[in-house]
C-alpha positions in Angstrom: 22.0 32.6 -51.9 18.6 32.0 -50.5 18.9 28.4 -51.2 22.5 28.5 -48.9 20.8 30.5 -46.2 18.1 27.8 -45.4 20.5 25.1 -45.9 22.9 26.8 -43.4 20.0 27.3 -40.7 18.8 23.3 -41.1 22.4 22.8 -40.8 23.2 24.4 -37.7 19.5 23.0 -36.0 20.3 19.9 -36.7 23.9 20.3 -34.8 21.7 21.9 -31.9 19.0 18.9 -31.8 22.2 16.8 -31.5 24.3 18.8 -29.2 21.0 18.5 -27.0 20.5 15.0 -27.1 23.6 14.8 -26.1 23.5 17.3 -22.9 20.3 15.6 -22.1 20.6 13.6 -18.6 20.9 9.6 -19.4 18.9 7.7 -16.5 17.1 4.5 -15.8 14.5 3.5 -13.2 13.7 0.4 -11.9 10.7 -1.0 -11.9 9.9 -0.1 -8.7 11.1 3.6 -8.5 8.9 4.1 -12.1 5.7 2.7 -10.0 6.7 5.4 -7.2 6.8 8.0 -10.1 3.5 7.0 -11.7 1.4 6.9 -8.8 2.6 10.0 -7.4 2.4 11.6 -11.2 -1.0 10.4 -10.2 -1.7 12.4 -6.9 -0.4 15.6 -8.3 -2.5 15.4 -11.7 -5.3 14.2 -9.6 -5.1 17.7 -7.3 -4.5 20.2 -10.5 -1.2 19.9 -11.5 0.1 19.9 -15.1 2.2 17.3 -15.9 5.2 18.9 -16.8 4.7 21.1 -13.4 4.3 17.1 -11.7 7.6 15.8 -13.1 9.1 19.0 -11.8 8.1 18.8 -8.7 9.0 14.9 -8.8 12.7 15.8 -9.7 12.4 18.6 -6.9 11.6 16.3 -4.2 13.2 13.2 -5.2 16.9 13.5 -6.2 17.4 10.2 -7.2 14.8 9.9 -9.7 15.5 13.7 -10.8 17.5 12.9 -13.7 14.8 10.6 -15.3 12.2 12.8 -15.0 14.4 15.5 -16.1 14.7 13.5 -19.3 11.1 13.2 -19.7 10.8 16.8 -19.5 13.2 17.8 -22.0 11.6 15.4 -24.4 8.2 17.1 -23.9 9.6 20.3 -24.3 11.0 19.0 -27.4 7.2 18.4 -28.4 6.5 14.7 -27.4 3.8 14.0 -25.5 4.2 12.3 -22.2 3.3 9.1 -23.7 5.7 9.1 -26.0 8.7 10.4 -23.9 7.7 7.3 -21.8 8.3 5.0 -25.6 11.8 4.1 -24.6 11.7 3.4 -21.2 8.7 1.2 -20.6 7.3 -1.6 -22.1 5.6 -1.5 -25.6 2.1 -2.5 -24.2 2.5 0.2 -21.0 3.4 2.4 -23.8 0.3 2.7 -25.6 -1.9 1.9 -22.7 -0.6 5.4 -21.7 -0.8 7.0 -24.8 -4.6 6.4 -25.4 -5.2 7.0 -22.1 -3.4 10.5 -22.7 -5.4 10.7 -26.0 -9.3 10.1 -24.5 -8.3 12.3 -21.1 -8.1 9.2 -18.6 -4.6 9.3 -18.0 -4.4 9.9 -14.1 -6.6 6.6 -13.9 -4.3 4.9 -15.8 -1.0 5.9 -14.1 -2.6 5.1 -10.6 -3.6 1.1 -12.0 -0.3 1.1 -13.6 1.3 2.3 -10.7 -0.1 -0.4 -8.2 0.3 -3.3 -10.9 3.8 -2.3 -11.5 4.2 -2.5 -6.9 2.1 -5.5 -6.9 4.6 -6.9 -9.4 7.8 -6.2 -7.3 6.6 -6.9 -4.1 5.7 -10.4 -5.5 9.3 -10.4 -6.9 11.0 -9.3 -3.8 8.1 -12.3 -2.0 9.9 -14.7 -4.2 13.8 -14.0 -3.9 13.2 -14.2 0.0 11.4 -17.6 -0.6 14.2 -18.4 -2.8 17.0 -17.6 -0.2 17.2 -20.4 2.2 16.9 -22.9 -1.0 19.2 -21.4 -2.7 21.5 -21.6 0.6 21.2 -25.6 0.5 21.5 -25.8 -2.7 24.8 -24.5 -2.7 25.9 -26.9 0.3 24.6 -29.4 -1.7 26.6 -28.9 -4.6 29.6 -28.5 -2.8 29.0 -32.0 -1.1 28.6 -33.3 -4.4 32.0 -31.9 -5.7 33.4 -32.8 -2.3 32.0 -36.7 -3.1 33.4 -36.6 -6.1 36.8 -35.5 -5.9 37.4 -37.4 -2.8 35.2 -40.4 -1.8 33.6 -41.6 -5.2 37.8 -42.4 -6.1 37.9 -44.6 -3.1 34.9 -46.7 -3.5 35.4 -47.0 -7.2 38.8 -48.9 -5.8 36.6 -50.6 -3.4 34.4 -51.9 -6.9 37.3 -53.4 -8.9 37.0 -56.5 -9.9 33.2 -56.6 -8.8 30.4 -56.8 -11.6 27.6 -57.0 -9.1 27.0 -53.4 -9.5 27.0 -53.0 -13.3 23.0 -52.1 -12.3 24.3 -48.8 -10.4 26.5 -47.6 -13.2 23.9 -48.4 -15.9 21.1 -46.2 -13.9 23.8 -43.3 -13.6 24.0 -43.3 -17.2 20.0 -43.6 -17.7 19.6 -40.5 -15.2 22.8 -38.8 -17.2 20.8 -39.5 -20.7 17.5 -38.4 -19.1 18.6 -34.8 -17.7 20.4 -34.3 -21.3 17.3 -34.8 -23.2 15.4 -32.7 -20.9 17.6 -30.0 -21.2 17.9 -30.5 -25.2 14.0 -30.8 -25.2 13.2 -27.6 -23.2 15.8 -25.7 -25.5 14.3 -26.9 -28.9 10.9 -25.9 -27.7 12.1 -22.4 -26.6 13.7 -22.0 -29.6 10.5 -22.6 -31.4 8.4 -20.8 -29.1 10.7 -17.6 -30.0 10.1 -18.3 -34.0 6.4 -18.3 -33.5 4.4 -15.1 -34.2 3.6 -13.4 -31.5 -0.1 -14.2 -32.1 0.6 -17.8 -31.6 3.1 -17.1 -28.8 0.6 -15.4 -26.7 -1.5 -18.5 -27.3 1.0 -21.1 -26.8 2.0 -19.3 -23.4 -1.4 -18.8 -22.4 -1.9 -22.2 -22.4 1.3 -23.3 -20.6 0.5 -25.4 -17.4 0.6 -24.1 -13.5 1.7 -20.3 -15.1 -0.9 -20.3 -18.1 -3.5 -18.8 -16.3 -1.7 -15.8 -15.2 -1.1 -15.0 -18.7 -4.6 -14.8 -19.5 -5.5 -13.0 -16.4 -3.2 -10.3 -17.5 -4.1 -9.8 -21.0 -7.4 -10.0 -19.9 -7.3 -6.9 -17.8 -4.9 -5.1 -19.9 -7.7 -5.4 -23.0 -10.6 -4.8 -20.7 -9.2 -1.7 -19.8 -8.1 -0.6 -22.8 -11.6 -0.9 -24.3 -13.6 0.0 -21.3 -11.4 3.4 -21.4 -12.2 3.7 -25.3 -15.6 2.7 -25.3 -16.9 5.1 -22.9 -15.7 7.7 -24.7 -18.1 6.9 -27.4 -15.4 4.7 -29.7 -17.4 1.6 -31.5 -16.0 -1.4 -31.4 -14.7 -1.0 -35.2 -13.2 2.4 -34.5 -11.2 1.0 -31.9 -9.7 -1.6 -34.5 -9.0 0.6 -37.2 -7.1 3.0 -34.3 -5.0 0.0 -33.2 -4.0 -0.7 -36.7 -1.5 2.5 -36.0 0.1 0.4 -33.5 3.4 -2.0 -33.6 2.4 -5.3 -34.8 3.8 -7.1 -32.8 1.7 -5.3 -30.0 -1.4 -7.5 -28.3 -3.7 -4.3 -29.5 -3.0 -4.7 -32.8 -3.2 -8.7 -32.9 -6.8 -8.2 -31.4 -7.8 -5.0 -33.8 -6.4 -6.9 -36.9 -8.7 -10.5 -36.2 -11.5 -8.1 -35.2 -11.7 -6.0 -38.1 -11.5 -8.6 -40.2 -14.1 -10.7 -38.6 -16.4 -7.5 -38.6 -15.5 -6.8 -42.5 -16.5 -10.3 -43.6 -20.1 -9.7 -41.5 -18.8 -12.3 -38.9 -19.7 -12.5 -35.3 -16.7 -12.3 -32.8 -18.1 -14.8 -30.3 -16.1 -17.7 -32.2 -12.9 -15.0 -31.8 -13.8 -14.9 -27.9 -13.8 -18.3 -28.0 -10.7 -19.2 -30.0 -8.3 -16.8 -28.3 -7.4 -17.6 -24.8 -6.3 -14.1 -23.5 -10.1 -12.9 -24.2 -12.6 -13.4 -21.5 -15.9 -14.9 -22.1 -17.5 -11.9 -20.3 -16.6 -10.2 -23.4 -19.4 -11.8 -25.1 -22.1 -10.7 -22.4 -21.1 -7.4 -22.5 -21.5 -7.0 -26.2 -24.7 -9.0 -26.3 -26.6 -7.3 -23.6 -27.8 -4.6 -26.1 -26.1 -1.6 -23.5 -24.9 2.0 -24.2 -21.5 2.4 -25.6 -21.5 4.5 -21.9 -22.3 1.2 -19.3 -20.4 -0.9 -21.7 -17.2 0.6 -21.0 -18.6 1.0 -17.3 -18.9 -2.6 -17.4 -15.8 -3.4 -19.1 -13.5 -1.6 -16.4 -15.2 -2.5 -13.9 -14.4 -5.9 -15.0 -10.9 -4.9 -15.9 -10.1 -4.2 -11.9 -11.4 -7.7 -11.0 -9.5 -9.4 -13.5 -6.3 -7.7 -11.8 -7.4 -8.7 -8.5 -7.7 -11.9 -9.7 -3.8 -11.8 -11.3 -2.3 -10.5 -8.2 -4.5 -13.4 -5.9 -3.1 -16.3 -8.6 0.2 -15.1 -7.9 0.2 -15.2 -4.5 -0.8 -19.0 -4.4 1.8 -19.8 -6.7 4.4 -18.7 -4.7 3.4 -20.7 -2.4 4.5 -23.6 -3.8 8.1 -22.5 -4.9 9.9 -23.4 -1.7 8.0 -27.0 -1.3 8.9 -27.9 -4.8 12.4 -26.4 -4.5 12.6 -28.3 -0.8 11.5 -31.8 -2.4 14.3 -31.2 -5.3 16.9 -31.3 -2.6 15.6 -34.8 -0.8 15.6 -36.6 -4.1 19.5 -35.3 -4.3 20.3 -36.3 -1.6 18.4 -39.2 -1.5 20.3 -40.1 -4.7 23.5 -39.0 -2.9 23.3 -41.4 0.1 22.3 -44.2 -2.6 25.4 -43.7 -4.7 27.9 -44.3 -1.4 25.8 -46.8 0.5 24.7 -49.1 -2.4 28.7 -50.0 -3.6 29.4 -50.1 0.1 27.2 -52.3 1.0 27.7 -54.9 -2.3 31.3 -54.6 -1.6 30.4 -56.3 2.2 27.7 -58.5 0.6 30.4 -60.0 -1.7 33.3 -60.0 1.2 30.6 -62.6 2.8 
């Protein structure tokens, strides 16, 4: 009877977890709105508030993001922490970026870099689609030029060609460009698909080491770890604790590729200078910092301080590469139509030449 009572009570909680997962408000933020939330979450923490008395206060005075924050109530109610209410709705490194910085009591640090990454990020985006607009604009003129070429003129001058095998040279360079875009395309396909096959240890490499965009690969994982460890380290952490605590972690997640080589290296009485050296997302600095014989304390003063250049840096390498997207996208256009104007004038004028 005892034995039917309990299973009767599990039974009936386990409806009531799922009737309130079900009542539970579904919501998603953009990456913009979540920015707004995190740096004012920031503020409020920052002047006293609890967190659970910020979201409130969020959802009070913001009725669009109210039923998101609402969610991430509920689920700390439910016992999460805010960390891991935040697991499905940001990204897997964001997510435990916050959840040590909950663990080791720098969390309103965190939400206010966070915060102003995550706006950096979309104005840049928002930078770019207005770069992209008027490009975008021609490009659609352009195409339906082309169509209009095709359908309409192209027919005529191909009449024009009959009988004419003076421009057998035009065709065969059509077919040579034809052959050349296909094996681009085919080429950049097979090497995605490769690229997504890869560990994710050797696709942070391979990407890190892409041209033009490499570098702002590095510069982000190069802040995002410098943070992470500065944060860890200044609250006494060694650098071997810090790898066994990322071991705890996704594997697929950049802390535990790092923690994994590290502790491994350290295990085998190794130095990790040739680990510096060999991974591409790690900066040199690293090295200096652990050589310079330093308290755990200035070390991980040292390693954030270094962490907020590194994102100035990111944001600045950005910015100049966006400068270049409408000149590139600008000379695309004038080799089409360059290659336009050839493809009417050239039969034209062979058509006169052989006339005479």
């Amino acid at each position: 009877m005892n034995g039917q009572k309990i299973l009767r009570m599990r039974w009936q909680k386990g409806k009531y977890r799922l009737k309130l997962q079900k009542n539970l408000p579904k919501a998603k933020l953009n990456q913009h709105q979540q920015a707004v939330v995190f740096l004012l979450l920031a503020d409020l923490l920052a002047v006293g508030f609890s967190i659970r008395h910020a979201l409130k206060f969020i959802g009070t005075v913001n009725s669009k993001m109210a039923p998101w924050v609402t969610l991430i109530d509920q689920r700390m109610k439910g016992g999460s922490s805010f960390a891991q209410s935040l697991q499905n709705e940001v990204k897997a490194d964001l997510y435990y970026q916050l959840l040590l910085a909950e663990k080791h009591g720098n969390l309103t640090k965190t939400l206010t870099e966070t915060g102003k990454l995550m706006t950096a990020q979309e104005r840049q985006r928002r930078k770019l689609l207005g770069l992209l607009q008027y490009p975008l604009i021609l490009l659609i003129m352009l195409v339906i030029v082309i169509i209009s070429l095709i359908l309409f003129v192209f027919p005529e001058l191909k009449m024009w060609q009959e009988g004419n095998d003076s421009l057998a040279f035009l065709n065969w360079i059509k077919f040579l460009g034809s052959y050349l875009l296909t094996f681009i395309f085919i080429w950049t396909f097979c090497r995605w698909w490769h690229w997504r096959r890869l560990p994710k240890e050797k696709q942070i490499i391979k990407i890190c080491g892409t041209p033009i965009i490499g570098k702002c690969y590095c510069y982000y994982y190069q802040y995002y770890l410098t943070s992470i460890l500065g944060m860890m380290v200044q609250e006494g952490m060694s650098i071997a604790e810090i790898c066994q605590l990322t071991q705890k972690f996704h594997k697929d997640s950049i802390l535990y590729i790092f923690g994994k080589k590290a502790m491994r290296i350290l295990q085998q009485g190794g130095d990790l200078t040739n680990m510096v050296a060999a991974y591409p997302f790690l900066p040199n600095e690293l090295i200096v910092f652990m050589n310079k014989g330093m308290t755990l304390e200035k070390m991980g003063q040292d390693l954030t301080a270094f962490a907020s250049l590194r994102f100035k840096t990111l944001t600045n390498s950005i910015e100049r590469l966006l400068i270049y997207v409408q000149p590139i996208i600008f000379c695309i256009i004038a080799i089409i139509i360059v290659c336009l104007y050839l493809s009417i004038l050239l039969p034209i004028y062979h058509s006169f030449q052989g006339a005479y």
